[in-house]
C-alpha positions in Angstrom: 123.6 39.2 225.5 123.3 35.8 227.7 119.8 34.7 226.7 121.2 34.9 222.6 124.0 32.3 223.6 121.4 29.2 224.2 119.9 30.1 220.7 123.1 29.6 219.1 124.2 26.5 220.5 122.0 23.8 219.1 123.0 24.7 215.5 126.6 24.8 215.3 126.9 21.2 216.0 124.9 20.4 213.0 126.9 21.9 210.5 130.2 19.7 211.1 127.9 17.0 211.1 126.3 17.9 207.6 129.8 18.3 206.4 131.8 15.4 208.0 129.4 12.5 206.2 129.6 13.6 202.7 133.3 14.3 203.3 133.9 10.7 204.1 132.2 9.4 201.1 134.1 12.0 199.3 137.6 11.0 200.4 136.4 7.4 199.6 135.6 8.3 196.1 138.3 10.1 195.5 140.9 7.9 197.0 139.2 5.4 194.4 140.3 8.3 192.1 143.6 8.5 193.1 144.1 4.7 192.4 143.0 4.9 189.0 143.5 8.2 186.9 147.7 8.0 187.2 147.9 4.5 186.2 145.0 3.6 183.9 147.1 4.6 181.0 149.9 2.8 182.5 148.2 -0.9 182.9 146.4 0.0 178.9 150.2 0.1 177.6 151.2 -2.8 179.7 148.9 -5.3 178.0 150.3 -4.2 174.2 148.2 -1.5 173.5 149.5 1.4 171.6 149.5 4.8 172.2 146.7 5.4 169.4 144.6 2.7 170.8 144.9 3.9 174.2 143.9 7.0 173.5 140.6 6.0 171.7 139.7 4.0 174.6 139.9 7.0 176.8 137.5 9.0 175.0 135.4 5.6 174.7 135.2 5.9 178.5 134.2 9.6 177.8 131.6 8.7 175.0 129.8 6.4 177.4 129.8 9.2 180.1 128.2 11.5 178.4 124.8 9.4 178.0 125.3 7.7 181.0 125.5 10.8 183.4 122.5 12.3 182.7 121.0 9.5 182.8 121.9 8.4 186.5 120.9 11.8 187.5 117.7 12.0 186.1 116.8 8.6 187.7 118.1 9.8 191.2 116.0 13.1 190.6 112.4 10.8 189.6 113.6 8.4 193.1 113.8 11.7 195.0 116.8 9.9 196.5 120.4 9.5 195.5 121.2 7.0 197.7 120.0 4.0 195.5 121.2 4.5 192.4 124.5 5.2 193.9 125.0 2.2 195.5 123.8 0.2 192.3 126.3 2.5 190.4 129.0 1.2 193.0 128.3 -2.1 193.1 128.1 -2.7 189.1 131.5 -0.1 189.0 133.7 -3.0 191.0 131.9 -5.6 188.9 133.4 -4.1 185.8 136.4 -3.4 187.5 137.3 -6.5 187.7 135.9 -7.5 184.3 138.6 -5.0 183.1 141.3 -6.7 185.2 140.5 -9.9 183.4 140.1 -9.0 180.0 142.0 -10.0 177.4 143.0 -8.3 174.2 141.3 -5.0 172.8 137.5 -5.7 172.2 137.6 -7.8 175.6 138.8 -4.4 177.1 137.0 -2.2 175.2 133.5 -3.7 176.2 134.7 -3.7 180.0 135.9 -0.2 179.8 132.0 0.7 178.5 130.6 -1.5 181.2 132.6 0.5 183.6 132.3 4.3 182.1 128.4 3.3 181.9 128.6 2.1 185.8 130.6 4.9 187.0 129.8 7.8 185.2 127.0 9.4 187.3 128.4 8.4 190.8 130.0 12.0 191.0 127.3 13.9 190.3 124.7 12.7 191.9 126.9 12.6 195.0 127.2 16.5 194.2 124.0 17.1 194.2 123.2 15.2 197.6 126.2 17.2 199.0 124.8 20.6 198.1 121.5 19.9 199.9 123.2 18.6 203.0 125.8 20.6 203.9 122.7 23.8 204.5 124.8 26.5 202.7 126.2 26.0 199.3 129.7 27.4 200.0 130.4 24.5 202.3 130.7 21.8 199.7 134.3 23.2 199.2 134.7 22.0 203.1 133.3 18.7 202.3 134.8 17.8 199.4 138.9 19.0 200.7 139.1 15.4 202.1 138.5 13.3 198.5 141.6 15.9 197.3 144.0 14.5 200.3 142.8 11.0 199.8 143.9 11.2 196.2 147.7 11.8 197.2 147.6 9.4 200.1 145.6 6.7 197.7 147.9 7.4 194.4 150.7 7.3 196.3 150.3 4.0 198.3 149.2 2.3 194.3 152.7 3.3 193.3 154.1 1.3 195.9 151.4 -1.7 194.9 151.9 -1.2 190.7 155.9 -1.0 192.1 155.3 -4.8 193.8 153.0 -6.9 191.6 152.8 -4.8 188.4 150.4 -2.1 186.7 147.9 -4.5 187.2 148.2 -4.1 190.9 146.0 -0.4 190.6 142.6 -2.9 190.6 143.5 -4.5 193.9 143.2 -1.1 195.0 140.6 0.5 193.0 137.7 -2.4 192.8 137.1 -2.3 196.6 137.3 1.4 196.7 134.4 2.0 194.1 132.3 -0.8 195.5 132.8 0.8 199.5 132.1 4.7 197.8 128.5 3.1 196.9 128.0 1.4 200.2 129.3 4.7 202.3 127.0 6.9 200.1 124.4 4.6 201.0 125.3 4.7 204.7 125.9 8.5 205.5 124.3 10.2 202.7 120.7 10.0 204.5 118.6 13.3 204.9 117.4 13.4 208.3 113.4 12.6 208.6 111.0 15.5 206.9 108.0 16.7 208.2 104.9 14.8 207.4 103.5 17.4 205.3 107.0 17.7 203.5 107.4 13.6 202.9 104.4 13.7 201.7 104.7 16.4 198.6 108.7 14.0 198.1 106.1 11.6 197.7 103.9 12.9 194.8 107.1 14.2 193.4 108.8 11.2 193.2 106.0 9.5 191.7 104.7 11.9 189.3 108.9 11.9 188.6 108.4 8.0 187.6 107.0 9.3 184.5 109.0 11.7 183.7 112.2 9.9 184.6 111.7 8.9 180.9 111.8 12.1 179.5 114.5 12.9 182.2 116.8 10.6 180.1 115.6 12.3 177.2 118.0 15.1 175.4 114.4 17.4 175.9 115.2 17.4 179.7 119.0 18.2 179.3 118.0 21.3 177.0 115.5 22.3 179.1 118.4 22.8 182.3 120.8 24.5 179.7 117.5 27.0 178.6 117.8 28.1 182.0 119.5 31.7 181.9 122.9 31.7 181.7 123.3 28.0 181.7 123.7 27.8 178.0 126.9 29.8 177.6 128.3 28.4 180.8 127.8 24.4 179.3 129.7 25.7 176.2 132.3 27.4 178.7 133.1 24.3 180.8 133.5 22.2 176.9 136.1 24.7 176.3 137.8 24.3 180.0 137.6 20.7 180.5 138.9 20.1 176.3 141.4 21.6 177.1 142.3 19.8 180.6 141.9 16.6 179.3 144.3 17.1 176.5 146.9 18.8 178.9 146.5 15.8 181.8 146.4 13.2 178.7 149.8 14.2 178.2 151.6 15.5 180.6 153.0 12.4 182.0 154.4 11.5 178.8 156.2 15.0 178.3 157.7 14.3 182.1 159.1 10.7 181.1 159.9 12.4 177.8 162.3 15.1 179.2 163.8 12.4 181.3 161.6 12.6 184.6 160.9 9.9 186.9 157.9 7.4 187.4 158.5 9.4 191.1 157.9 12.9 189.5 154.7 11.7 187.6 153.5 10.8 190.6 153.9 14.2 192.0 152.9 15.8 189.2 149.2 14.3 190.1 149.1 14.4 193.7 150.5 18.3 194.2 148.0 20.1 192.4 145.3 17.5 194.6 147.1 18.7 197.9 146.5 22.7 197.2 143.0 22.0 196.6 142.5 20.8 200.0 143.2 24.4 201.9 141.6 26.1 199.2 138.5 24.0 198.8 138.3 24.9 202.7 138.5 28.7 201.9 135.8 28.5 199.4 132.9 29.8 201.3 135.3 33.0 202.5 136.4 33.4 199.2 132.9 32.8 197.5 131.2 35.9 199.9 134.2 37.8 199.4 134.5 37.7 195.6 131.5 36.1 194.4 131.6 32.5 193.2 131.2 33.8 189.2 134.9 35.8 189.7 136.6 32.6 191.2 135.6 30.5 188.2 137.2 32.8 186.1 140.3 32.9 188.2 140.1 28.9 187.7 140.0 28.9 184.9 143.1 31.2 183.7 145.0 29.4 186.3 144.5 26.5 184.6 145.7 28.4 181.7 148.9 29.2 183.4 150.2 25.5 184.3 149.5 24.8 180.6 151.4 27.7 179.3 154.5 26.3 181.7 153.7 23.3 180.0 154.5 24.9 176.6 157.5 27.0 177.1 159.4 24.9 180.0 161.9 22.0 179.3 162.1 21.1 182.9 160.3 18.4 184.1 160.9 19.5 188.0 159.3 22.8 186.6 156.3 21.2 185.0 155.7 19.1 188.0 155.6 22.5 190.6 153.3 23.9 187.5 150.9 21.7 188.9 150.0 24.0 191.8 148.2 25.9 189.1 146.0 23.3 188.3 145.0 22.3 191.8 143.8 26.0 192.0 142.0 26.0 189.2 140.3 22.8 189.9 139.3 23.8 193.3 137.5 26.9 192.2 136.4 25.9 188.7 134.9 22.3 189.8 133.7 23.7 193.2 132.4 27.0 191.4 130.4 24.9 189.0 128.7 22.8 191.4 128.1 26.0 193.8 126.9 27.8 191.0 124.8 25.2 189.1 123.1 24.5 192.2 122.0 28.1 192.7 120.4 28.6 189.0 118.2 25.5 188.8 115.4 24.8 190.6 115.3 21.2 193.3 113.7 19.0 191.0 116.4 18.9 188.7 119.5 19.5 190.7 121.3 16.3 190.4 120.2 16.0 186.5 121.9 19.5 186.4 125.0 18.3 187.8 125.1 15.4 185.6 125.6 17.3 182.9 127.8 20.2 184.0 130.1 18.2 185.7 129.3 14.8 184.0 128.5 15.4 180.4 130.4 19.0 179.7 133.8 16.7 181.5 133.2 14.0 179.4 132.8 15.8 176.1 135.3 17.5 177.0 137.0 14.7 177.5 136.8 12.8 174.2 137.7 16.2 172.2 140.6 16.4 174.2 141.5 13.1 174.3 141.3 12.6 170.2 142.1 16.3 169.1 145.0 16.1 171.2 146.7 13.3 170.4 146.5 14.4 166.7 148.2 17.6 167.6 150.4 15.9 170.1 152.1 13.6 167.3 151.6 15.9 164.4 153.4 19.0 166.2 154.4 18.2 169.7 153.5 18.1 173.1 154.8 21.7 173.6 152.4 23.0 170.5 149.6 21.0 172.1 149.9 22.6 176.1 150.0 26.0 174.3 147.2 25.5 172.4 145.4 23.7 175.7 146.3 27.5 177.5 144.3 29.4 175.3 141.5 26.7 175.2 141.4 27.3 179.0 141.3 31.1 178.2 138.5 31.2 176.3 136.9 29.3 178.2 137.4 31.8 181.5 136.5 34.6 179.1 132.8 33.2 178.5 132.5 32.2 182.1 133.1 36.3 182.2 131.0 37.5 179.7 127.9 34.9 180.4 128.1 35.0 184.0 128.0 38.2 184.8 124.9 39.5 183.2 122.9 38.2 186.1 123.2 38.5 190.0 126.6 37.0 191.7 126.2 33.9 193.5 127.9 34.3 196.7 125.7 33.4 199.1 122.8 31.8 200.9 121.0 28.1 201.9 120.9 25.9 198.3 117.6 24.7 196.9 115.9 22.5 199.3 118.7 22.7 201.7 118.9 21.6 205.5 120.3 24.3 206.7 
């Protein structure tokens, strides 16, 4: 038994290593998050904006996404490194940042919020993607990403207290620096330690026979060439029908609070408690994942995000909607973590964070704009609670293809990710 103890010992250190960088960067990023997606809607109203025009500029910051993600990712694939682009992406993010802080008027804040959705957009998932590789076993990017869902509360939280003192837009004092240090962090502890010669070498060719086909990588002939891959096809048209439906609900929801006579207070909690069950469970992940299979606790994500929406529907009370929320942080931790486990698993290195950029880039931003517009007609045509209900069974049929598509192949529950560390 002794001489199998010195064996062990040199690679458990590694792993809360591999772990602990990317999980700064993450609670970084989404800190930055934190500081933005509760009160952007809030600082759009404040400068005269109405609810119409608000809501079109929302799905303009989707609209933008959707090209721009792919696009990031397919230039941090040809690089062979993530670590670039990201930091560019970061760096032009707080620039627009503060272009949005000063514009004035609609066309002044429409073009900042395209510089910005075209800056930001791929930041995520090519982040992902780095993640995955580093952290040596695929169910440990729940463990590395748990930190961004604390930061969130602690970051939306102390923007209150700013938007409280100078205004709504107080959120940029927060949010500019935050995006601008996510690119410099990513920069900094996102490194892969040093490869073999023989290894560099073949990143090497890759990278430059990827120059060329960077091109093409930004091409939609790339993009349909990941969802080709089997299974990926029905799971893309899954995660449209999930995230449609969560960006109408989230759209929303703040307005239904204030609307059944709830506090600025409760909104905030309505964000930040679904982000603080994520954290445990995004921990749990890799248990869960071996246990169940990764393909079963997307499902459950996805009909738990059903649930918080049908509460939503049929509940008058805001304190009730708000505690709904725990719903929605479990759905996000195993739908968002399930996708990027999962995506990771069925595509091969060369194209992992173009892969993410779509799932979790273009399927969220699509998603996003359908949401966004379709719900709002809804919304005003036949009221909030019409629209959560019909968000419910949006998330339903989304779980039920993630059902049906997924599990004509293998589960996914275990083993080192393509081109991993570990």
């Amino acid at each position: 038994m002794q001489p199998d103890q010195p064996k062990a010992q040199p690679v458990s250190p590694a792993i809360p290593l591999a772990v602990l960088r990317p999980a700064i960067v993450y609670a970084i990023l989404f800190g930055a998050q934190g500081a933005y997606l509760p009160y952007i809607s809030i600082y759009l109203a404040s400068t005269g904006l109405d609810l119409g025009t608000v809501g079109v500029l929302i799905a303009l910051f989707a609209a933008v996404s959707v090209v721009a993600a792919p696009w990031w990712g397919a230039l941090a694939d040809s690089s062979g490194d993530i670590r670039g682009p990201v930091v560019v992406a970061g760096l032009l993010s707080g620039v627009a940042v503060l272009a949005l802080a000063l514009a004035a008027g609609p066309v002044l804040i429409a073009l900042a919020t395209i510089f910005l959705a075209a800056a930001w957009a791929g930041v995520i998932p090519m982040i992902d993607s780095r993640t995955v590789r580093m952290v040596g076993h695929r169910d440990r990017f729940g463990q590395a990403r748990a930190p961004g869902s604390g930061a969130f509360v602690v970051v939306a939280f102390a923007t209150s207290a700013v938007v409280a003192a100078t205004g709504p837009g107080g959120m940029f004092l927060v949010y500019g620096p935050l995006v601008v240090l996510t690119g410099l962090s990513a920069w900094l502890l996102l490194r892969l330690p040093a490869a073999p010669p023989a290894t560099d070498r073949a990143d090497r060719d890759r990278a430059r026979s990827g120059s060329g086909r960077g091109r093409s990588g930004i091409s939609p002939a790339r993009i349909l060439g990941v969802l080709r891959t089997p299974r990926l096809g029905i799971f893309f048209i899954a995660s449209i029908a999930v995230w449609t439906s969560h960006s109408a609900l989230l759209g929303f929801i703040s307005l239904r609070i204030i609307e059944l006579g709830g506090s600025s207070t409760l909104v905030a909690v309505t964000w930040s408690l679904g982000a603080a069950i994520e954290v445990p469970l995004m921990y749990a992940f890799p248990a869960l994942a071996r246990r169940f299979g990764v393909e079963r606790l997307l499902v459950v994500g996805a009909f738990a995000f059903a649930g918080r929406a049908v509460v939503g529907a049929f509940v008058a009370d805001p304190g009730m909607i708000a505690l709904s929320s725990l719903f929605g942080g479990v759905g996000f931790a195993f739908f968002y973590i399930g996708t990027v486990s999962w995506v990771s698993s069925s595509v091969g290195r060369g194209v992992q964070a173009t892969a993410q950029g779509v799932f979790t880039g273009t399927a969220q931003s699509i998603g996003a704009i359908c949401g966004s517009i379709i719900g709002g007609a809804i919304g005003a045509q036949f009221g909030l609670p019409v629209l959560f209900g019909l968000s419910g069974l949006g998330y339903a049929i989304g779980g039920t293809l993630v059902w049906i598509g997924l599990f004509r192949g293998p589960s996914v529950e275990r083993g080192p990710a393509p081109g991993s560390l570990g």
